[in-house]
C-alpha positions in Angstrom: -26.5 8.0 0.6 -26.1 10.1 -2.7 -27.2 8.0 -5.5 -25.0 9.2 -8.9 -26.7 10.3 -11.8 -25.6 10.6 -14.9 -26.4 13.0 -17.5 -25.6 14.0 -21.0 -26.2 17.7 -21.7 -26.8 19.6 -25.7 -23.3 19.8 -27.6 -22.3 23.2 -26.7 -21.0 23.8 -30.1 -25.0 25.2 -31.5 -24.9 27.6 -28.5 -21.5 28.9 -29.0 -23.1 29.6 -32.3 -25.6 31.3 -30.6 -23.4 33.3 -28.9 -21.6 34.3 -31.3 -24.8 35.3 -33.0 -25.8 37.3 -30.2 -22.4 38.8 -30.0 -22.4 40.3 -33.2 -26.3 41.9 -32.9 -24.8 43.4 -29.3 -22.1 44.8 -31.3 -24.7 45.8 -34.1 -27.1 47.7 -32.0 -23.4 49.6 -29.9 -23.3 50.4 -33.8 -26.4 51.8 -34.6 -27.1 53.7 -31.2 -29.1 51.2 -29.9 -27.9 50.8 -26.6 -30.7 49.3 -24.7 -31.1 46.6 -26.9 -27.5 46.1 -27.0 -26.8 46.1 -23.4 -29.6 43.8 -23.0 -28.4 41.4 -25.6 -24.9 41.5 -24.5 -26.2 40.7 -20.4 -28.2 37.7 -21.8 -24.9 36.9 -23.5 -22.6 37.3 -21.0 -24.7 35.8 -18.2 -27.5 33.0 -19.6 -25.3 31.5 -22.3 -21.3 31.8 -21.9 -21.4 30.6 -18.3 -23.6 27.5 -19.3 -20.6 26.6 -22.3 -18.4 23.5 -20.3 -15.8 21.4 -21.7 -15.2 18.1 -20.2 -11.9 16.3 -20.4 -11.3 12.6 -21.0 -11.4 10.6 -17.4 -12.7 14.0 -15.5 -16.6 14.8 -14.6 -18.8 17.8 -13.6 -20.9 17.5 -10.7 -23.8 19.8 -11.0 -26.0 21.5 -8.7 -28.4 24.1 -8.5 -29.9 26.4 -5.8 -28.1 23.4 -3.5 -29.7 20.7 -5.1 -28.1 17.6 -6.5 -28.5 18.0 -10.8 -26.2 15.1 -11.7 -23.1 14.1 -13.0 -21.5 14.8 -16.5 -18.7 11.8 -17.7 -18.7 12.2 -20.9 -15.6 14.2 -22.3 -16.8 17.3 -25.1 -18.0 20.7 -25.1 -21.8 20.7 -23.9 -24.0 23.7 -22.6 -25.6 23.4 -19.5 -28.2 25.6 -17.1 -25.8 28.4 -16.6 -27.3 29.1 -12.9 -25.9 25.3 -11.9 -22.7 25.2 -10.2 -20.1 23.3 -11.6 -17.8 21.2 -9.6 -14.6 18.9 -11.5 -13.8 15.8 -10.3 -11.1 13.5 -11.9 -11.3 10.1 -12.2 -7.8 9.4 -12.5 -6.2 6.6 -10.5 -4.2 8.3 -7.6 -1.0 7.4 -5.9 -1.2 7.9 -1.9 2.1 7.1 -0.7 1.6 7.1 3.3 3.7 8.5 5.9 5.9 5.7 8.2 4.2 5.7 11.4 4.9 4.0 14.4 2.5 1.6 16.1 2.5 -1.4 18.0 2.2 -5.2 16.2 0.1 -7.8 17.6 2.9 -8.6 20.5 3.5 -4.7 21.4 6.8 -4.1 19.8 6.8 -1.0 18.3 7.3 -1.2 14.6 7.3 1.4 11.8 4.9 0.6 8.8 3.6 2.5 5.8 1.9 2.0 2.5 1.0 2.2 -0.5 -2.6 2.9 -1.7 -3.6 2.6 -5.8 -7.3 4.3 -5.7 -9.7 6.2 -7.8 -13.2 7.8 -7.4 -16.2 5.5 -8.8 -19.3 7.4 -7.3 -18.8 11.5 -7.8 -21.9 12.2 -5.9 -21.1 10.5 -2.8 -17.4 11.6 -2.9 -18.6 15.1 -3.0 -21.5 15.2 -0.9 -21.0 12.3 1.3 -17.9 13.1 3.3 -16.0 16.8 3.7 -13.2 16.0 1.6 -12.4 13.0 0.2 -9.1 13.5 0.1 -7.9 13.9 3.2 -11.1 11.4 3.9 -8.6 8.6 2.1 -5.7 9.6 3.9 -7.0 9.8 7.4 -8.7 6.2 6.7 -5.7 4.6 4.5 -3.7 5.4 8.1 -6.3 4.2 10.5 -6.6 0.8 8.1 -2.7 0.1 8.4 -2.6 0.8 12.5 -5.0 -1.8 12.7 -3.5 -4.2 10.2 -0.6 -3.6 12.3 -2.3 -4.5 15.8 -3.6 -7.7 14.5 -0.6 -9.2 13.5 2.8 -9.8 14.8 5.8 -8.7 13.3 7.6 -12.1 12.3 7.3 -15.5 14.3 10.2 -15.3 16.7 8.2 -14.6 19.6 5.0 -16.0 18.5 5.5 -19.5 16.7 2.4 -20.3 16.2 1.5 -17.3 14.3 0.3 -18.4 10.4 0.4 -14.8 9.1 3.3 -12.1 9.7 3.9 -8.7 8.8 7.4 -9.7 7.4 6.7 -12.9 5.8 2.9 -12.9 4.9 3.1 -9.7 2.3 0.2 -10.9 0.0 -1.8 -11.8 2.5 -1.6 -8.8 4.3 -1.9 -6.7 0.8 -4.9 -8.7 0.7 -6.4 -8.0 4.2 -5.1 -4.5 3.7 -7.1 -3.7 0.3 -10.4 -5.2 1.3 -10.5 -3.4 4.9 -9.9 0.2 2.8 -12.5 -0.5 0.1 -14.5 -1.3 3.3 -13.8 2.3 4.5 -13.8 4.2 1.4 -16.6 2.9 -0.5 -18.3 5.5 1.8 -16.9 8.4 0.0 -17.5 6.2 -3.2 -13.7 5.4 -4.0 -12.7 2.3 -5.5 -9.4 0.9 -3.9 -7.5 -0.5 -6.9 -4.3 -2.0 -5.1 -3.0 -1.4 -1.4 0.6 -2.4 -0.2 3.0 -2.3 2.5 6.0 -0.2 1.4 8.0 0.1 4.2 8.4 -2.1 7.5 11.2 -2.1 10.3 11.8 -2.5 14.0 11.1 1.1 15.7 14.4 3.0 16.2 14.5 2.3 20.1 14.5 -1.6 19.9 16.3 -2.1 16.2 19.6 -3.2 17.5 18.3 -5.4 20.4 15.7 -7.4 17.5 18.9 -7.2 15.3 21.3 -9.2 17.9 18.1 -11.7 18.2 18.2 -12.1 14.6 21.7 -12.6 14.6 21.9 -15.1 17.7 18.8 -17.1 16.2 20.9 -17.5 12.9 23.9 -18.5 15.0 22.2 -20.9 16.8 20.6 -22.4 13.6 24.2 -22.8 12.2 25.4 -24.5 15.2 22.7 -27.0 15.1 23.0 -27.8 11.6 27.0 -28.2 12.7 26.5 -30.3 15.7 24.2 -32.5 13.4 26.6 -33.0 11.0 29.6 -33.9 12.8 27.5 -36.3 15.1 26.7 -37.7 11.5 30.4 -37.9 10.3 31.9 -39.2 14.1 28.9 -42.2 13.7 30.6 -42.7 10.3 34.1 -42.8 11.5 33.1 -45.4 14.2 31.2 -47.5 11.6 34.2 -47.8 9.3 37.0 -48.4 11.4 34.9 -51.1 13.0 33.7 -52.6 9.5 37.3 -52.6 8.3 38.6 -53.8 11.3 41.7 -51.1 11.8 41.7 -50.7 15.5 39.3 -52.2 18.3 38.9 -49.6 20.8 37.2 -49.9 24.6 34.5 -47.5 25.3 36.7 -45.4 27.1 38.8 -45.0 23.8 35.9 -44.2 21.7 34.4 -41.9 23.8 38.0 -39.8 23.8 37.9 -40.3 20.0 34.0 -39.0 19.9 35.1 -35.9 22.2 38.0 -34.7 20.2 36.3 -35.3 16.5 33.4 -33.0 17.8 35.7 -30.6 19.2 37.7 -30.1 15.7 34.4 -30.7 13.5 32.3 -28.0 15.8 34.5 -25.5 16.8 35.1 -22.1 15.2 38.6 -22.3 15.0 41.2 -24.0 13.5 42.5 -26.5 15.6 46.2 -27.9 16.2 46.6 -30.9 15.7 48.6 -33.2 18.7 50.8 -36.7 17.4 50.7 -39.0 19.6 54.0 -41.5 19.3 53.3 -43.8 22.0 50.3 -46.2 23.0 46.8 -45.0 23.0 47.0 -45.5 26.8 50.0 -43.4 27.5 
């Protein structure tokens, strides 16, 4: 791998001096009809000393290289002059947003689910980000992808199928950040990136089995309602029973206070309002 190195270059403000120096003997000998010392002058001007004049902006780097060789790596931001024959290659340091496409991919179980994210990231190593990979860029996109699909493969969407399951897609969010941020520092500190904060943005049911996972959401929370229902008026009919024998109002057989327990259950669980019957005779008639 490409080791970085870093370099400070000369101020570049003595050679635009220079140049300008230069500049005005070119313009000199044009003056004086001395036109071969001029042009020469003004070619060692235009070509040996402007081109090696670089500014470099705050949280941005030059990656040099000459005749295809690695030269190193300017971070410092100013104006310095450098060996004009090097290229020069900018590279910003920046943190960057990468706000990945939904795609659609199969969870742990092999419902398909759509997932996305979003990656914080910046480049730490310039030499390995330019040299090691073809383009970093589309390098952290195809790999930020490829990390979620198989975040997404190794864990199930939410727990209704699988109850055992400790970590979910829905429910486990830092966890999964977590998971999610190591695996692409894992990926990317090939290209010599430096993942700064990963995150699910968006998660949902594929299109083709939302409604049926929505009436399963929907029946589970009905049948959690009931249950708490059911518990409580078994809770309030054990009451009843208590109190009217405490108090001693009425003493009823067991085929009395099973009647009773049927017909407090049915107005205490049922969804509807319920009309009420008077009975003016015995409770046996």
């Amino acid at each position: 791998m490409y080791q970085e190195k870093i370099i400070t270059p000369p101020s570049g403000y003595l050679t635009l001096v220079l140049f300008l120096a230069l500049l005005g003997g070119s313009f000199y000998g044009f003056a004086t009809e001395n036109f071969v010392a001029a042009g020469i002058v003004m070619l060692i001007n235009l070509f040996l000393v402007l081109p090696g004049l670089i500014i470099n902006n705050p949280n941005e780097a030059k990656v040099l290289t000459l005749f295809g060789k690695y030269v190193g790596t300017v971070k410092t931001d100013g104006f310095f002059w450098v060996n004009p024959l090097t290229t020069k290659k900018k590279v910003s340091l920046k943190a960057r947003n990468l706000n990945g496409h939904q795609i659609k991919v199969n969870d742990k179980l092999g419902n398909p689910i759509e997932i996305a994210a979003v990656v914080v990231w910046q480049i730490k190593e310039t030499a390995m980000a330019m040299f090691a990979v073809e383009d970093y860029l589309q390098y952290v996109t195809i790999q930020s992808e490829a990390a979620v699909r198989h975040l997404a493969n190794i864990f199930p969407y939410d727990n209704f199928e699988d109850e055992e399951a400790t970590i979910t897609l829905k429910d486990g969010a830092e966890k999964v950040s977590s998971l999610l941020e190591g695996e692409l520092s894992e990926r990317l500190s090939r290209a010599g990136i430096e993942v700064i904060e990963a995150r699910i943005s968006h998660l949902a049911y594929a299109q083709e089995i939302a409604s049926a996972m929505l009436q399963r959401q929907q029946a589970t929370a009905v049948i959690a309602a009931r249950k708490l229902i059911v518990e409580g008026a078994v809770g309030m009919v054990e009451m009843a029973l208590e109190r009217l024998s405490a108090k001693n109002i009425v003493e009823l057989d067991e085929e009395r206070k099973a009647a009773m327990v049927s017909n407090l259950l049915v107005v205490l669980c049922g969804d509807r309002n319920v009309q009420p019957v008077v009975n003016t005779g015995t409770l046996y008639s």
